[in-house]
N, C-alpha and C positions, 0 to 999 in steps of 0.2 A: 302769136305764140302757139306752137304745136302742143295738141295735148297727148300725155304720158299714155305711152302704151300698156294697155293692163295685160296682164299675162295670162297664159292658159290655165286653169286648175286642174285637177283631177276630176271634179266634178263635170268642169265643161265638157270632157271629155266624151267618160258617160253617159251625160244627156245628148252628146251627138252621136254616140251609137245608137243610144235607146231609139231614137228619132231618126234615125236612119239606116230601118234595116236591111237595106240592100249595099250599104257600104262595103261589107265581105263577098259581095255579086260582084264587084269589080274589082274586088281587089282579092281577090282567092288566096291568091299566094301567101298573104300573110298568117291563111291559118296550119299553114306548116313550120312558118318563120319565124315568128310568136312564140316566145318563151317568156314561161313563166316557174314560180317555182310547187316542184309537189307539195302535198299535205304529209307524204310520205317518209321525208326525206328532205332535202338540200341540194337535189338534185336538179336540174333545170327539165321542163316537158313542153311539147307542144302545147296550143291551146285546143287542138284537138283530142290528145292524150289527156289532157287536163279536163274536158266535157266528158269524156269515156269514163275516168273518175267519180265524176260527183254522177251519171248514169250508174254506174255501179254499186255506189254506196247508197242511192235510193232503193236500185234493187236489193239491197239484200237490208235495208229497213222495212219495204215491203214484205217482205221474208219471212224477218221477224217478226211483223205483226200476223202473217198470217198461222205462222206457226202456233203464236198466241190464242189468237181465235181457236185454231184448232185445239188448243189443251183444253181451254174452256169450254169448248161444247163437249171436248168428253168426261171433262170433269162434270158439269149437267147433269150427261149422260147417267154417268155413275149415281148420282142424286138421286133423278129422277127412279133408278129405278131401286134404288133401295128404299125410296119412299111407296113404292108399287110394291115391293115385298113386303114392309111394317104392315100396309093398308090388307093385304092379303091374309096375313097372319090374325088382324083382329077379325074380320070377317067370317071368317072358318069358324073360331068359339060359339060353342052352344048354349051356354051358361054367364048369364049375364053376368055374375058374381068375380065370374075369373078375369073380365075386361080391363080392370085397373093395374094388376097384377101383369097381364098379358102386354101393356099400353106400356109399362116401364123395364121390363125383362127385353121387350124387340128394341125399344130405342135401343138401351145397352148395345145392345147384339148389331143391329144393323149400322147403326151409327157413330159405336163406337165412342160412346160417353159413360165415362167413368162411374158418374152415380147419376141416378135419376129417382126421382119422390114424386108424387100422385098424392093430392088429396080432392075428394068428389064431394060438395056438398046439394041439400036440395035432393035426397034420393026417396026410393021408398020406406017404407017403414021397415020392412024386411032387411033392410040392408042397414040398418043403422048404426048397428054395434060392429059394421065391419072395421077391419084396421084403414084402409082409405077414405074412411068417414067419421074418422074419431081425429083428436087433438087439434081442432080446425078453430081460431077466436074471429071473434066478429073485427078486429083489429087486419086481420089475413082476409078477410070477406071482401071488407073497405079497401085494402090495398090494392085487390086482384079488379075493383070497381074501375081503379079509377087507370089502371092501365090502359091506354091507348092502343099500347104495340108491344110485342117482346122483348121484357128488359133483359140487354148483352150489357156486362158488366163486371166489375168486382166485384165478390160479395161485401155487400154494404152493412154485413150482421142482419141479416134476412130474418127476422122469425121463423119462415115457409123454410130457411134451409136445415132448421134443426130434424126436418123431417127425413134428410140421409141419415143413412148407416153411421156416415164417418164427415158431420159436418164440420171438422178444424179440418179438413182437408180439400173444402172446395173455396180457392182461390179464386176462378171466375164463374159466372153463375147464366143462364137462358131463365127468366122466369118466363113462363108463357100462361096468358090468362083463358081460360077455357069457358066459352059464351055458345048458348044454342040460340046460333041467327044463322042467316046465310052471309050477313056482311060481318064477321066476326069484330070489327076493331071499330063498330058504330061509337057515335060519341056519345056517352051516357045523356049527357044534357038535349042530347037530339030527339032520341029515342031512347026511354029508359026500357023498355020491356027486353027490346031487342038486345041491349046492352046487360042482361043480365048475367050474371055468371056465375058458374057453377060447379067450377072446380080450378085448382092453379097447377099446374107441370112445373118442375123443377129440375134442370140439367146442371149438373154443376163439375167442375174439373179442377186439378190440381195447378193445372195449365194457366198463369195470368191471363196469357194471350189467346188462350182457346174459345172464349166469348167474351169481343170487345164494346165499346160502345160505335165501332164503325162499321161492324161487317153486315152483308145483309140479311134480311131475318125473312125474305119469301118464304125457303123451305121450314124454319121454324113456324109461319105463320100458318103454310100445309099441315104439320102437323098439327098445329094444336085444333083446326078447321077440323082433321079428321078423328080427333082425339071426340072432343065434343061430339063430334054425330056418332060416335060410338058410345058415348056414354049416356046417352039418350033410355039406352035400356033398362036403365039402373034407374030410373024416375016411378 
């Protein structure tokens, strides 16, 4: 008794191309003969006009991604150097007095956020009675402790945010906690000296979306690095 012939699949196919790649070295002709149908269309294409295709549509995926790359380094760009302009501006001042003032006026301006709040604690005696060293609870000391990293978020009913102008109006919020270290975001439990803190930054916007909890917080964590080495004078 003969046994049942099994049939070709599609599969079999395939793995005898895959496995055979000189099959089209002998057999040339078929990649003009070979029809298949476009992605374009309903039309029929060679299988070489079909390879030129999906070449084409790599190309201009690569395209786009570079074009991408490209916004994004000059969106950096942009960053970086308005963060070289804030850092320049505090620099210049003479008067240690004016550095908190000067520290929330340039964000505004260079960055383009709506409200921003400053409060410095830990200063000299001289400076006590200033307004960014006044209405500070040891409630806001503890909080700003136990910060890790720049809270992006909703405002969560902040205490630190009643420190805007116009706090029913900031919808998302940057709290940034202000530490004199060189590793700003040390873990308190690690090192407590290093982890001290000494003042908390406040951005906030009307924007839900304008500080989330997913975007990155590098350039918030520059400033608040430079905020601190600035406010160093005020000790």
């Amino acid at each position: 008794m003969s046994n049942p012939i099994t049939p070709i699949t599609e599969d079999d196919i395939a793995n005898f191309l895959v496995n055979t790649p000189d099959f089209f070295d002998r057999h040339a002709q078929l990649l003009s003969s070979v029809r298949i149908v476009s992605p374009h269309g309903q039309r029929a294409v060679s299988l070489q006009e079909r390879q030129a295709d999906m070449l084409r549509e790599k190309i201009r995926a690569l395209e786009h991604r570079m074009m991408e790359m490209i916004r994004n380094g000059s969106d950096n760009a942009v960053l970086a150097d308005r963060l070289h302009r804030w850092a320049q501006s505090l620099l210049i001042l003479q008067q240690p007095a004016d550095l908190p003032a000067a520290i929330v006026a340039e964000i505004q301006h260079h960055f383009m956020v709506p409200q921003v709040a400053l409060r410095v604690w830990r200063v000299a005696d001289k400076f006590q009675k200033k307004s960014f060293a006044q209405n500070i609870s040891e409630e806001v000391k503890h909080f700003t402790r136990e910060l890790a990293a720049p809270y992006c978020g909703a405002n969560a009913e902040f205490e630190a945010v009643q420190w805007l102008a116009h706090p029913h109006e900031a919808q998302s919020v940057a709290l940034l906690p202000l530490r004199h270290n060189t590793t700003p975001w040390t873990d308190p439990a690690e090192n407590a000296t290093a982890a001290d803190s000494i003042g908390l930054l406040v951005l906030a916007s009307p924007d839900p979306q304008r500080f989330h909890p997913s975007m990155g917080t590098d350039v918030l964590t520059r400033i608040a690095e430079l905020a601190a080495a600035a406010l160093v004078r005020l000790q």
